[in-house]
MARMIBA-209217 format. One record per residue (C-alpha): residue number from 0; residue in three letters; chain; y, x, z. Coordinates in nm, 2 decimals, decimal comma, padded with zeros to 4 digits. Each point is the difference from the previous one (the first is absolute). Layout:
BEGIN
R seq type mol      y      x      z
R NUM  ALA   A      Y      X      Z
...
END
This chain:
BEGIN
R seq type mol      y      x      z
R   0  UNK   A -02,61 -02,84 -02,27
R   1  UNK   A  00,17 -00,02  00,33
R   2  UNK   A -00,19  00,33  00,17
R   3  UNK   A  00,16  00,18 -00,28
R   4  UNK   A  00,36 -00,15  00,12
R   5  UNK   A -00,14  00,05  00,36
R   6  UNK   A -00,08  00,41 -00,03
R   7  UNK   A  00,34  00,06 -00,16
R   8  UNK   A  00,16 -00,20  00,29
R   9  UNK   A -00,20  00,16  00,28
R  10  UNK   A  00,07  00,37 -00,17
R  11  UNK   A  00,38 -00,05  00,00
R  12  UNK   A -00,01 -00,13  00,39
R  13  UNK   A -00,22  00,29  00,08
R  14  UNK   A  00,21  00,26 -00,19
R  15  UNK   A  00,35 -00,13  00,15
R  16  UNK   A -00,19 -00,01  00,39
R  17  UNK   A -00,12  00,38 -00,08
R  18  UNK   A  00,31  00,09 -00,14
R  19  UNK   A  00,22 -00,16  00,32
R  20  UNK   A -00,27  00,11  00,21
R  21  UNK   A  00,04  00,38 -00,09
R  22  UNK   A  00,35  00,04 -00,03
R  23  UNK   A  00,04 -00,20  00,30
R  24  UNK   A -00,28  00,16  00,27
R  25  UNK   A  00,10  00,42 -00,15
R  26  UNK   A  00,02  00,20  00,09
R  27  UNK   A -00,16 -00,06  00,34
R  28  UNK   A -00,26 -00,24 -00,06
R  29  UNK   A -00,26 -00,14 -00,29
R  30  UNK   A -00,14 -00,34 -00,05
R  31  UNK   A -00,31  00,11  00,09
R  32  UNK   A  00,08  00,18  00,28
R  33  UNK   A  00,21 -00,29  00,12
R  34  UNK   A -00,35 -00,24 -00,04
R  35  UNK   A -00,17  00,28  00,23
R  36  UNK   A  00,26 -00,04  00,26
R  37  UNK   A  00,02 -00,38 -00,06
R  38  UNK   A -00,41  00,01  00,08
R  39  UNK   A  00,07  00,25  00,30
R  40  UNK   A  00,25 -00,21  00,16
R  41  UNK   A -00,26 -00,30  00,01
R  42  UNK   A -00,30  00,18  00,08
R  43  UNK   A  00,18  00,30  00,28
R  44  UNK   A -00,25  00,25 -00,16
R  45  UNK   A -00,25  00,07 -00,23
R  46  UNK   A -00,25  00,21 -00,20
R  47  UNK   A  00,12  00,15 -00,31
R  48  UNK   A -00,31 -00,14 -00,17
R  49  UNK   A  00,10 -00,36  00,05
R  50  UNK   A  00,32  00,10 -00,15
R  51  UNK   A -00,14  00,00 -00,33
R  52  UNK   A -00,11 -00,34 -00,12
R  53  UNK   A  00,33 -00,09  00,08
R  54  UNK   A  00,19  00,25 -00,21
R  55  UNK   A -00,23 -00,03 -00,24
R  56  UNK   A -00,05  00,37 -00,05
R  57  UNK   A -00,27  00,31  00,06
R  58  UNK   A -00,05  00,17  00,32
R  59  UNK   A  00,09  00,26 -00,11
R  60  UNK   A  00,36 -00,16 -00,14
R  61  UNK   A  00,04 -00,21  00,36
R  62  UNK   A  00,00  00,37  00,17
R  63  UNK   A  00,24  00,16 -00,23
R  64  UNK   A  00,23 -00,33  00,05
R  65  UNK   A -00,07  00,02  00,43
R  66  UNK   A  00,10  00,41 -00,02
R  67  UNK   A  00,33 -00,11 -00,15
R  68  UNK   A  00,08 -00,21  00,23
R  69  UNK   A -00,12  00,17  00,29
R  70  UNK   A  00,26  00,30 -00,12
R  71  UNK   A  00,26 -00,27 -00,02
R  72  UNK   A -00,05 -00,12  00,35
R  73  UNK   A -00,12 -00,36 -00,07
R  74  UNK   A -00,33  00,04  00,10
R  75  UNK   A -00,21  00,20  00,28
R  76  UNK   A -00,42  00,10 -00,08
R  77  UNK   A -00,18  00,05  00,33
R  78  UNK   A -00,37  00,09  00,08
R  79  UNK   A -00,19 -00,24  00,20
R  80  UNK   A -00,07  00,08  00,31
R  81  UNK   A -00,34 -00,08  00,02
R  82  UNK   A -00,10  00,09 -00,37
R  83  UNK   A  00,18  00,29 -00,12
R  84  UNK   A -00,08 -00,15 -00,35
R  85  UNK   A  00,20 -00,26 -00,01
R  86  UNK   A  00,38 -00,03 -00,05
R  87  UNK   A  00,23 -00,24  00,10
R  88  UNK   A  00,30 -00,03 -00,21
R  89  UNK   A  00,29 -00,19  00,15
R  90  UNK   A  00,33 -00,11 -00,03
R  91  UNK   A  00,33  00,22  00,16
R  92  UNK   A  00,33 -00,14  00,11
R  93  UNK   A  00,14  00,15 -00,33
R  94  UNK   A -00,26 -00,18 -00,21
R  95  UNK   A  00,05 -00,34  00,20
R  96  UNK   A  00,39  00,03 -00,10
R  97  UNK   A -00,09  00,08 -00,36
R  98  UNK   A -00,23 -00,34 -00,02
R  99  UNK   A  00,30 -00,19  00,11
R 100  UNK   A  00,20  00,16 -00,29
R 101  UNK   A -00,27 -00,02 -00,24
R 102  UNK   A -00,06 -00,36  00,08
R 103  UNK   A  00,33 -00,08 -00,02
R 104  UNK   A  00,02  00,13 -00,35
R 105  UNK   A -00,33 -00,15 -00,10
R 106  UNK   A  00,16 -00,38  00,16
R 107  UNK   A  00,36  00,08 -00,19
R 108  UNK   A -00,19  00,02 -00,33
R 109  UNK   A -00,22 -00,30 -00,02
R 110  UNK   A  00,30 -00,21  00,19
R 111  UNK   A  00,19  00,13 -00,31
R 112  UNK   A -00,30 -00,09 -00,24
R 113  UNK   A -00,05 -00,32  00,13
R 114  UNK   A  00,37 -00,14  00,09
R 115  UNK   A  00,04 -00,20 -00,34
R 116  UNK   A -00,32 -00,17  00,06
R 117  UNK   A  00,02 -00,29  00,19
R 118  UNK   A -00,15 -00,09  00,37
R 119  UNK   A -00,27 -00,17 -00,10
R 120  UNK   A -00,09  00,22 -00,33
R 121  UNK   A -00,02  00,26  00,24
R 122  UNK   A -00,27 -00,19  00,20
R 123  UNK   A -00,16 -00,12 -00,31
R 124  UNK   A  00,02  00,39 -00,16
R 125  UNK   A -00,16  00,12  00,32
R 126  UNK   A -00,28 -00,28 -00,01
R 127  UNK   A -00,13  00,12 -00,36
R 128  UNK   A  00,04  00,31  00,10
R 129  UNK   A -00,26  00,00  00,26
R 130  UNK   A -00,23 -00,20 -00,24
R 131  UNK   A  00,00  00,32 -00,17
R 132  UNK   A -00,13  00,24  00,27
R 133  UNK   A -00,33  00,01 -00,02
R 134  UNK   A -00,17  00,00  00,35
R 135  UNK   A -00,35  00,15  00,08
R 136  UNK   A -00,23  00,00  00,27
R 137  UNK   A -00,11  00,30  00,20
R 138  UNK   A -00,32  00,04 -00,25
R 139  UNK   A  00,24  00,04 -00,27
R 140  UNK   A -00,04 -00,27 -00,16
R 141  UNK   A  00,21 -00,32 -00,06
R 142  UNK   A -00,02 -00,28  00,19
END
């Protein structure tokens, strides 16, 4: 059965990117804190709560991950001015040099993942790829 073939594929590509990924980003930088600058970079700032879909994570586990990197410098919390609730997390000039770096590592391996495919098995890989993300509407459910 080829989803068999599939999962063992898609577990050794996921593996080898963590693996790179770690030794790569350390010992200033995670993947997942590199994806929360990525998202702070597009976005200038943001709550820590819409952090979390995207890191797929608890509250709880998105604060934790904000108070390291606030400690390292990458990112600054700061009250709103109007509602003292609400914090604004956003990106410093430390974290926007770290994206660079992490991106640039991120790029390097799938360049080297994908250089003995050909152009247009590349196009054609990315093309069933996106058949496979599943896209919903705003209700939830899909279209």
């Amino acid at each position: 059965m080829h989803a068999s073939e599939f999962s063992k594929i898609w577990h050794k590509i996921l593996k080898d990117y963590k693996l790179h990924m770690d030794s790569n980003l350390a010992p200033s930088l995670t993947d997942a804190q590199l994806t929360v600058l990525e998202l702070l970079q597009e976005r200038d700032a943001m709550k820590p709560s819409d952090l979390a879909p995207h890191l797929a994570t608890s509250p709880a586990a998105v604060t934790m991950l904000l108070d390291r990197m606030e400690k390292n410098g990458l990112i600054i919390r700061e009250r709103d001015a109007a509602d003292r609730r609400i914090v604004w997390v956003s990106i410093t000039e430390i974290g926007t040099q770290e994206t660079v770096r992490g991106l640039k590592i991120r790029s390097d391996f799938f360049a080297e993942a994908l250089d003995p495919i050909s152009s247009h098995n590349q196009q054609l890989l990315l093309y069933l790829m996106g058949k496979m993300v599943v896209t919903t509407t705003p209700e939830g459910s899909t279209p």
